[in-house]
PyMOL commands that place a pseudoatom at each C-alpha (Angstrom):
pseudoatom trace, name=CA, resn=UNK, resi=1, chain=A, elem=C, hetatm=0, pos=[-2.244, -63.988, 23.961]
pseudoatom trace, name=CA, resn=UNK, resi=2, chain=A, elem=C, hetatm=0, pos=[-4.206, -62.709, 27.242]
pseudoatom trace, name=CA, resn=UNK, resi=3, chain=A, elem=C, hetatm=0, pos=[-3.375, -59.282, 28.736]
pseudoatom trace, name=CA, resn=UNK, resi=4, chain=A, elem=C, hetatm=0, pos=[-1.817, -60.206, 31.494]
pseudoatom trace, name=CA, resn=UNK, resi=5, chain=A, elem=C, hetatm=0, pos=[0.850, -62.114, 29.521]
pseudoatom trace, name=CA, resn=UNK, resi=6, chain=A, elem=C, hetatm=0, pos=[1.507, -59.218, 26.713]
pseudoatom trace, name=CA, resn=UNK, resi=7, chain=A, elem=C, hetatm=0, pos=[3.969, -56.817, 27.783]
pseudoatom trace, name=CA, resn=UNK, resi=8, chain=A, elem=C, hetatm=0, pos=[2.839, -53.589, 27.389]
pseudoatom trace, name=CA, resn=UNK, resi=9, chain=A, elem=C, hetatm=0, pos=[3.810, -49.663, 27.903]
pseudoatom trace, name=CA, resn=UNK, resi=10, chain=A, elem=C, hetatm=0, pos=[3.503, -50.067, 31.656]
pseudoatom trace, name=CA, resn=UNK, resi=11, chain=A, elem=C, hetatm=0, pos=[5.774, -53.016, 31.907]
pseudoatom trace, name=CA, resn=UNK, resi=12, chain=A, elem=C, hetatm=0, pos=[8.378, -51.006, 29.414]
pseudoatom trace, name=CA, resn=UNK, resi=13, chain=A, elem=C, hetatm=0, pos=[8.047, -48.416, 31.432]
pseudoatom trace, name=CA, resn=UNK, resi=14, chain=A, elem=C, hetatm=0, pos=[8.571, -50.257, 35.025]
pseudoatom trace, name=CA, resn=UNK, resi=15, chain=A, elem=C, hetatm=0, pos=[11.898, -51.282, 33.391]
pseudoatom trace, name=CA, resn=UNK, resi=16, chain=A, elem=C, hetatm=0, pos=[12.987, -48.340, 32.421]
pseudoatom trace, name=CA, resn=UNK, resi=17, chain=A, elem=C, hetatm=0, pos=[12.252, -46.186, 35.802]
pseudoatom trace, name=CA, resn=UNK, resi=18, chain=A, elem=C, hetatm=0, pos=[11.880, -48.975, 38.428]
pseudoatom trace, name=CA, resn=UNK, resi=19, chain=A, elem=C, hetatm=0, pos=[9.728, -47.529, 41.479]
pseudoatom trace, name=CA, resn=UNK, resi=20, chain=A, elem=C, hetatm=0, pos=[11.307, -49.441, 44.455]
pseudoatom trace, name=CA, resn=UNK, resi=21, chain=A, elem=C, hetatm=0, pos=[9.442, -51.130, 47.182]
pseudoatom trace, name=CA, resn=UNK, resi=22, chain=A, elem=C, hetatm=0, pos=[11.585, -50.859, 50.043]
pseudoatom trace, name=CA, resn=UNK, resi=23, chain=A, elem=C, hetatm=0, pos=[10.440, -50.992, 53.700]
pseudoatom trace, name=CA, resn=UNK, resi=24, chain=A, elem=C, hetatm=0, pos=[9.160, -47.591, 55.517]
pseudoatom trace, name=CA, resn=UNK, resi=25, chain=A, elem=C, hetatm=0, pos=[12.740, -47.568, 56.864]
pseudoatom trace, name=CA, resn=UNK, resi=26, chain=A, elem=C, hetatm=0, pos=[14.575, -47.028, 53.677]
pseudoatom trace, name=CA, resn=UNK, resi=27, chain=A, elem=C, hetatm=0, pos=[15.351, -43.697, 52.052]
pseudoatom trace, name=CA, resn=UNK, resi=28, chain=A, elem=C, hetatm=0, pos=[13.401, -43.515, 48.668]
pseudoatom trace, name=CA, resn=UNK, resi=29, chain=A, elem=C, hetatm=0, pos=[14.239, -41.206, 46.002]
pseudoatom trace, name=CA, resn=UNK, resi=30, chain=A, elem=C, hetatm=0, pos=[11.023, -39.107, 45.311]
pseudoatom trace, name=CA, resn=UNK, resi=31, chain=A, elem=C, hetatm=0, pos=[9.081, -41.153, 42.374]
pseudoatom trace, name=CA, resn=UNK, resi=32, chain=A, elem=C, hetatm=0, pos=[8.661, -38.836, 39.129]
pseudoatom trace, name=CA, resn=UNK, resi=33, chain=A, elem=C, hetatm=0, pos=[4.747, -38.795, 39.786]
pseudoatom trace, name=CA, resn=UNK, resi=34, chain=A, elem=C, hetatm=0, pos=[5.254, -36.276, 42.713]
pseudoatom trace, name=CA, resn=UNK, resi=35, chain=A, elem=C, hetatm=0, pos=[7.229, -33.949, 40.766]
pseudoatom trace, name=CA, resn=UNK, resi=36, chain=A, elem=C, hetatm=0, pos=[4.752, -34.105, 37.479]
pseudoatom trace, name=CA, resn=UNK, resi=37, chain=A, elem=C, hetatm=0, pos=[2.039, -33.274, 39.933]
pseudoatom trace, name=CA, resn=UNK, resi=38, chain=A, elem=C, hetatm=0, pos=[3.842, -30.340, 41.930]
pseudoatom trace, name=CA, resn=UNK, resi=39, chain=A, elem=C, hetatm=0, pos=[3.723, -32.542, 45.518]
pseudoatom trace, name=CA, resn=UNK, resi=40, chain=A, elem=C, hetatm=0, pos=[6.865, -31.894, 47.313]
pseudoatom trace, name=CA, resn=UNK, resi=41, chain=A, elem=C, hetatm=0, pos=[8.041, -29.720, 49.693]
pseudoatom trace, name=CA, resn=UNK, resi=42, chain=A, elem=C, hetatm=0, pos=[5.857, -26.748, 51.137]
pseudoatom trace, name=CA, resn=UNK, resi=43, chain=A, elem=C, hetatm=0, pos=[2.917, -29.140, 50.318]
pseudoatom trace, name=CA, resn=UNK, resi=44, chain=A, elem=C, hetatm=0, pos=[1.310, -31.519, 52.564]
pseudoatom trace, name=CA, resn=UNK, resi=45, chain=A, elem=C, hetatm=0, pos=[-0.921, -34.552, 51.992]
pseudoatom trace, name=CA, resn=UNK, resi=46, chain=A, elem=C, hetatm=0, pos=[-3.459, -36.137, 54.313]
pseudoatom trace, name=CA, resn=UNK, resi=47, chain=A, elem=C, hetatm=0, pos=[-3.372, -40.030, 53.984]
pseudoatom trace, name=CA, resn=UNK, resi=48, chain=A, elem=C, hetatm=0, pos=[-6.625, -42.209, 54.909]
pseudoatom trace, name=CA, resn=UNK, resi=49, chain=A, elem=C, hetatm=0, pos=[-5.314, -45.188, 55.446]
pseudoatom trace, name=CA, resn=UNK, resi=50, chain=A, elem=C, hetatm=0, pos=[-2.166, -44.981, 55.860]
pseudoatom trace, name=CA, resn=UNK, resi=51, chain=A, elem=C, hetatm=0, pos=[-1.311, -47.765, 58.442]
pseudoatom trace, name=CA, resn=UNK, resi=52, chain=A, elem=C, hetatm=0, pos=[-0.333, -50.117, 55.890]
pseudoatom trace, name=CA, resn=UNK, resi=53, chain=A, elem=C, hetatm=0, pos=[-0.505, -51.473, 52.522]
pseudoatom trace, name=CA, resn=UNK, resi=54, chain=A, elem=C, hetatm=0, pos=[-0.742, -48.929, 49.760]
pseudoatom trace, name=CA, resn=UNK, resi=55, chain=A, elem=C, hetatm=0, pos=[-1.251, -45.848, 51.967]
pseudoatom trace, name=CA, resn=UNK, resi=56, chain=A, elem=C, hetatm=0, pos=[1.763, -46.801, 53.695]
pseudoatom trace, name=CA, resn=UNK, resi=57, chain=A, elem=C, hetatm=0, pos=[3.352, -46.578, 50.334]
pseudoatom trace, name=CA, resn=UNK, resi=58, chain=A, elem=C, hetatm=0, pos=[1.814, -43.365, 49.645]
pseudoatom trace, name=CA, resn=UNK, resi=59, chain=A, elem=C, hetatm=0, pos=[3.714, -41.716, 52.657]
pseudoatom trace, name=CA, resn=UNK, resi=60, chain=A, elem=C, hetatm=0, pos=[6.709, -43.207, 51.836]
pseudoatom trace, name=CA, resn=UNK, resi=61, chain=A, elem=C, hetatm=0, pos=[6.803, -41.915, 48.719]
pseudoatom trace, name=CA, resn=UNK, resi=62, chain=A, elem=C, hetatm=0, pos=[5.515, -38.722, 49.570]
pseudoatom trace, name=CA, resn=UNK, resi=63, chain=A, elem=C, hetatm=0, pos=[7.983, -38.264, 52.594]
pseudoatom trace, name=CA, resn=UNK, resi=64, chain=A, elem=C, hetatm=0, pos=[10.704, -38.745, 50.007]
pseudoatom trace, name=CA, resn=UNK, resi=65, chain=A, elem=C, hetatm=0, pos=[9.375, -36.093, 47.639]
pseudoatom trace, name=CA, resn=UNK, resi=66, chain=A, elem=C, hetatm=0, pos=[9.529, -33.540, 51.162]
pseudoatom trace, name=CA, resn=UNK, resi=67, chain=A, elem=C, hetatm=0, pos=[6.005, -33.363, 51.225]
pseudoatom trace, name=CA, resn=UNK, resi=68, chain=A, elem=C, hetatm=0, pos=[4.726, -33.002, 54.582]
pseudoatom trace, name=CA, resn=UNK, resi=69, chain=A, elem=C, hetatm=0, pos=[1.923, -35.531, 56.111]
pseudoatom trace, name=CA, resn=UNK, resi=70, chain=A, elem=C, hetatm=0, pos=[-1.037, -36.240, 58.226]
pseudoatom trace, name=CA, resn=UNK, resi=71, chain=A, elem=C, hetatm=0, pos=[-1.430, -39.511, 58.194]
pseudoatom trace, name=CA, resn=UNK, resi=72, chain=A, elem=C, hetatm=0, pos=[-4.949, -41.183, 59.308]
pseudoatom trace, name=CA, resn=UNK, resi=73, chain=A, elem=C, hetatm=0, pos=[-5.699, -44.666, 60.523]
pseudoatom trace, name=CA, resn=UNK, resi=74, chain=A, elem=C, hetatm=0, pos=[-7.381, -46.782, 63.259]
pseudoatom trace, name=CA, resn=UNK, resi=75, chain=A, elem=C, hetatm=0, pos=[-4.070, -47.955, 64.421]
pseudoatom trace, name=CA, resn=UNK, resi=76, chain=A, elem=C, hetatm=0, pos=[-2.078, -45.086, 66.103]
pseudoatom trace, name=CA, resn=UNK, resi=77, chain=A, elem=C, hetatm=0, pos=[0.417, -46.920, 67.194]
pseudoatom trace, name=CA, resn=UNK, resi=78, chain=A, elem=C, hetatm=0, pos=[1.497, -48.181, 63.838]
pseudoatom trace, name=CA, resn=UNK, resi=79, chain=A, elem=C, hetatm=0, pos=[0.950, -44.284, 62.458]
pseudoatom trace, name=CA, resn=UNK, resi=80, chain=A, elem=C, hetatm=0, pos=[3.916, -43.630, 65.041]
pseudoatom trace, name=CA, resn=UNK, resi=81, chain=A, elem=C, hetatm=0, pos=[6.089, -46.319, 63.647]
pseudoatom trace, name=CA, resn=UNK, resi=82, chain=A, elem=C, hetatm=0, pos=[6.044, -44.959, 60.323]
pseudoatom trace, name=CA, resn=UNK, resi=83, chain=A, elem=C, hetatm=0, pos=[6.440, -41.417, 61.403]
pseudoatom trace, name=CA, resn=UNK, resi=84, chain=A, elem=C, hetatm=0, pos=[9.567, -42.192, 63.158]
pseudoatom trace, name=CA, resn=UNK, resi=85, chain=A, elem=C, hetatm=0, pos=[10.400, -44.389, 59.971]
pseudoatom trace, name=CA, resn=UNK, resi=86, chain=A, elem=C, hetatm=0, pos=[10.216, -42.091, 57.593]
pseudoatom trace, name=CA, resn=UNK, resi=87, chain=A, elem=C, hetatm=0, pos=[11.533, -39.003, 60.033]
pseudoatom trace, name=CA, resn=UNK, resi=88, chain=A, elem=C, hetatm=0, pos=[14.865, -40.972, 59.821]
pseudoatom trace, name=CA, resn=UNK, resi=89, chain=A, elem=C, hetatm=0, pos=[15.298, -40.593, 56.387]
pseudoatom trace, name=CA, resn=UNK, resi=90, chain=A, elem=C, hetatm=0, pos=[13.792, -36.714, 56.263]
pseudoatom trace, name=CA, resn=UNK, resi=91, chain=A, elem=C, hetatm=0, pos=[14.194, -35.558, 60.003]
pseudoatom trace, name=CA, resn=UNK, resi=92, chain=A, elem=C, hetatm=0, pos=[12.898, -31.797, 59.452]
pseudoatom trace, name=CA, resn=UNK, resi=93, chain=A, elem=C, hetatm=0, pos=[9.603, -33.068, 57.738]
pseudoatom trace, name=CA, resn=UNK, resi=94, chain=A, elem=C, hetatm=0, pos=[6.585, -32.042, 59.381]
pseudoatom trace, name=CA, resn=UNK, resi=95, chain=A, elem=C, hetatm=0, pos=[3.898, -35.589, 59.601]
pseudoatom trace, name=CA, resn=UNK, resi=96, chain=A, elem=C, hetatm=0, pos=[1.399, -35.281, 61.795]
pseudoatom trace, name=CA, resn=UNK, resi=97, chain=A, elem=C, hetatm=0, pos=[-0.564, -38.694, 63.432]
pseudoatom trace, name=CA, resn=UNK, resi=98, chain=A, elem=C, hetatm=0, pos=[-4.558, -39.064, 63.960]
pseudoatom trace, name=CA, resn=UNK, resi=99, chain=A, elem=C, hetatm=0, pos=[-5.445, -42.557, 64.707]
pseudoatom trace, name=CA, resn=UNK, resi=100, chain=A, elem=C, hetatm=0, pos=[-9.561, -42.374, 63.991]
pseudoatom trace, name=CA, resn=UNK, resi=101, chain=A, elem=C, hetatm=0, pos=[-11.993, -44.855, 62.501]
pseudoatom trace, name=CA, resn=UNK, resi=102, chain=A, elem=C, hetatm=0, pos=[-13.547, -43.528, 59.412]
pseudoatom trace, name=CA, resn=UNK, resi=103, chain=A, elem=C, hetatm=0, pos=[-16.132, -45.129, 59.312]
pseudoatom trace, name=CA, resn=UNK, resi=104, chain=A, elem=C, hetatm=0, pos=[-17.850, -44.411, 62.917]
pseudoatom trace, name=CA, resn=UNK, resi=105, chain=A, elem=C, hetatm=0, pos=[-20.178, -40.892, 62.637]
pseudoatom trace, name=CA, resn=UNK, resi=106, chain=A, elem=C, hetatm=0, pos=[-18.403, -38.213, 63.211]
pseudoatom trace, name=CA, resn=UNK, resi=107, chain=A, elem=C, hetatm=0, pos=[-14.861, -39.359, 63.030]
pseudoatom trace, name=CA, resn=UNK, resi=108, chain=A, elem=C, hetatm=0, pos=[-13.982, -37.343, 59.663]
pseudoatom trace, name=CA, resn=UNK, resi=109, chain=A, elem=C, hetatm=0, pos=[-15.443, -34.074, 60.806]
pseudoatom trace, name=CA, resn=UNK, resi=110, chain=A, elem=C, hetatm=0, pos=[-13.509, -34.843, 64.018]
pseudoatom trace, name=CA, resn=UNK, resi=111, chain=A, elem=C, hetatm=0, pos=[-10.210, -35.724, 61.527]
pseudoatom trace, name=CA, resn=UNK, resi=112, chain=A, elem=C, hetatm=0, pos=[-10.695, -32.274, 60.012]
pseudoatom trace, name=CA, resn=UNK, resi=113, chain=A, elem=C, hetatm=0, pos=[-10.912, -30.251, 62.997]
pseudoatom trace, name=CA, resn=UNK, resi=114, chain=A, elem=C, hetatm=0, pos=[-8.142, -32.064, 64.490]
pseudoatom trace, name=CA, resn=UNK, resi=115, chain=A, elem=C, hetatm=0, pos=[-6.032, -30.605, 61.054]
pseudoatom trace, name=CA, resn=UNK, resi=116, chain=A, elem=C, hetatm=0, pos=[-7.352, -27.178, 61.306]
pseudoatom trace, name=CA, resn=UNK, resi=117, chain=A, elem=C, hetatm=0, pos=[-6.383, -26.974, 64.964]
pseudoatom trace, name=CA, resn=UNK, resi=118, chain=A, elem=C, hetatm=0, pos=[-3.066, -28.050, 63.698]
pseudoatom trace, name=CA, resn=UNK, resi=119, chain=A, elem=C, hetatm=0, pos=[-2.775, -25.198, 61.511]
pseudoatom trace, name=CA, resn=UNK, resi=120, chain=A, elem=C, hetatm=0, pos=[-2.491, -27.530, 58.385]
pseudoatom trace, name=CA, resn=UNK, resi=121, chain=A, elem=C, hetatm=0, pos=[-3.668, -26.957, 55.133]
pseudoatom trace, name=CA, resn=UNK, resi=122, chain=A, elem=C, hetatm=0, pos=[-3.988, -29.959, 53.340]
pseudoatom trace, name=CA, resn=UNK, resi=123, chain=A, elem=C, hetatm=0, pos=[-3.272, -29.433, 49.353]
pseudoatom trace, name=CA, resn=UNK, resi=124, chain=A, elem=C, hetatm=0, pos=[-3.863, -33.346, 48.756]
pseudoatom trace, name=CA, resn=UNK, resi=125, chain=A, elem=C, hetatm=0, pos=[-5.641, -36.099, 50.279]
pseudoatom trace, name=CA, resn=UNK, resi=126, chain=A, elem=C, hetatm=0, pos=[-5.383, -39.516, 49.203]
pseudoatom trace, name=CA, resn=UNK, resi=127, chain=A, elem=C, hetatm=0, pos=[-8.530, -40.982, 50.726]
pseudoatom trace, name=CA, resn=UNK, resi=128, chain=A, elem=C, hetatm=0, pos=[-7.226, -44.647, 51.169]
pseudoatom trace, name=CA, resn=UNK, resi=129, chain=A, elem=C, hetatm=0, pos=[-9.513, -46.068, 54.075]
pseudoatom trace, name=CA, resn=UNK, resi=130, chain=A, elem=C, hetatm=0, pos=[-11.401, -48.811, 53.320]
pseudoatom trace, name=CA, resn=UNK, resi=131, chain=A, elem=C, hetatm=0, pos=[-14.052, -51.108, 55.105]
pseudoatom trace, name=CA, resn=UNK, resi=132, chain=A, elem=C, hetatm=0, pos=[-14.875, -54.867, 54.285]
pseudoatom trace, name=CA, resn=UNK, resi=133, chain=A, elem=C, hetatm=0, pos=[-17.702, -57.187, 54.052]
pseudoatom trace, name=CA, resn=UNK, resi=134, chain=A, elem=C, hetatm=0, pos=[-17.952, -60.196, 53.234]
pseudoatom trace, name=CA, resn=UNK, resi=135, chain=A, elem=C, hetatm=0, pos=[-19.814, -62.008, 50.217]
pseudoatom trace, name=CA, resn=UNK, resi=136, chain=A, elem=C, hetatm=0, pos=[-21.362, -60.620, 47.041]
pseudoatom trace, name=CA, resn=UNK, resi=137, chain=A, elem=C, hetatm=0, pos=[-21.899, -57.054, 47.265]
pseudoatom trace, name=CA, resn=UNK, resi=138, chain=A, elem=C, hetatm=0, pos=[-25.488, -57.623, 45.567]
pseudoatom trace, name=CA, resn=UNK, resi=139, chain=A, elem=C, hetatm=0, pos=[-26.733, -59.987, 48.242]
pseudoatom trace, name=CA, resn=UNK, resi=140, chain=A, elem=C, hetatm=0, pos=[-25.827, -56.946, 50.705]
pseudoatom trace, name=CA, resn=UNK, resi=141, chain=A, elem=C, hetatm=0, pos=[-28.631, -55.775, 52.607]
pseudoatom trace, name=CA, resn=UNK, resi=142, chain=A, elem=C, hetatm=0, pos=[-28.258, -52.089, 54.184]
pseudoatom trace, name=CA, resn=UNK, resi=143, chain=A, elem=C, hetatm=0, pos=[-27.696, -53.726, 57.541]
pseudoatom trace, name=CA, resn=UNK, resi=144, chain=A, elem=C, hetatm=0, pos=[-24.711, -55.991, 56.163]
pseudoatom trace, name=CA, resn=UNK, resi=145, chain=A, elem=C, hetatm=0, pos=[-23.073, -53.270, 54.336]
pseudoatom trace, name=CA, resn=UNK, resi=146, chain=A, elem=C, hetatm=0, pos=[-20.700, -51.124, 56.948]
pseudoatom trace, name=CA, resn=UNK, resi=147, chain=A, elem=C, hetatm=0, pos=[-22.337, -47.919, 58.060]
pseudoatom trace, name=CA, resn=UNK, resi=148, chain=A, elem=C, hetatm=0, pos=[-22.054, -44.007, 56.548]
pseudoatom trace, name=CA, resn=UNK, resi=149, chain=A, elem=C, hetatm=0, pos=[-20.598, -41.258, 58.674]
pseudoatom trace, name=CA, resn=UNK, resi=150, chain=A, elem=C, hetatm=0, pos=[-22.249, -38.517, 59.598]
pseudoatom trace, name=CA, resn=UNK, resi=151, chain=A, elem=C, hetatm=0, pos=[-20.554, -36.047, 57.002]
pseudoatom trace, name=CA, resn=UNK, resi=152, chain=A, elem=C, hetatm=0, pos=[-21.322, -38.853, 54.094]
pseudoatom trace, name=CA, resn=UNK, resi=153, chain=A, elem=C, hetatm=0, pos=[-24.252, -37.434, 52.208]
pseudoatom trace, name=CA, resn=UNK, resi=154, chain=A, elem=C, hetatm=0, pos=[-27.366, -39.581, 52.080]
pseudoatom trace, name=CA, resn=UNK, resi=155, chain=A, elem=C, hetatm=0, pos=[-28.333, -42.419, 54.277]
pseudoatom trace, name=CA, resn=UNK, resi=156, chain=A, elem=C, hetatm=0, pos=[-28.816, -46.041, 53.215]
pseudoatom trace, name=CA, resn=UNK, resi=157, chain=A, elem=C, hetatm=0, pos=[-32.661, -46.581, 52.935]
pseudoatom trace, name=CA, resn=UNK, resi=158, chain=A, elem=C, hetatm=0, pos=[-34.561, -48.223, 56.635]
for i in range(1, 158): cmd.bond("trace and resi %d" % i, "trace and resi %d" % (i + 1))
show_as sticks, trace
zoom trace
């Protein structure tokens, strides 16, 4: 019997205390993990990532534990959607928006000034962005792989 067919402690687990997967618009009770890792209110969490996919899911969750958020992506415009989103369901949370690209030079030192200016102290970052290429990662070259910022130490070799 493979893995993937066996049911394990995760699967008897998901059965027993279901995380949902509602849209951004739904009110979500805070998942257990929050609590177990003291995230909730008076705490805020910076989100990389969190346009879509699993740092979308990440706010959502968060929101509902009453932590507040800075949430970071290219798209600002979807950043606002989900602030108003999840502002319906917690309306006196505090979520801050920073639409930057991660991975031009500069942008995180920008992201982190942009915080501090803010007066936020961030007690948790889920560092969520990603960047693509395309192929086998060993057939990369340094000028096919996506560049380093600025504040990433070391440099790909010339």
């Amino acid at each position: 019997m493979s893995n993937s067919s066996r049911p394990g402690r995760a699967a008897a687990a998901r059965q027993q205390n279901p995380v949902p997967n509602p849209p951004a618009t739904a009110t979500v009770p805070a998942h257990r993990g929050a609590r177990q890792l003291g995230i909730g209110p008076g705490t805020t969490a910076l989100i990389t990532g969190a346009s879509g996919g699993i740092g979308e899911e990440f706010a959502v969750q968060l929101a509902a534990s009453g932590s507040g958020l800075v949430l970071v992506a290219r798209h600002g415009g979807k950043l606002e959607q989900l602030r108003a989103a999840l502002l319906e369901g917690r309306p006196g949370l505090i979520i801050d928006v920073i639409a930057a690209d991660l991975s031009e030079p500069g942008a995180a030192d920008e992201v982190a000034r942009q915080v501090e200016a803010a007066g936020r102290r961030v007690d948790v970052l889920i560092n969520n962005a990603g960047s693509g290429f395309r192929g086998q990662f060993a057939d990369q070259t340094p000028g096919t792989l996506p560049a380093r910022s600025s504040s990433t130490p070391g440099r790909w070799p010339a």
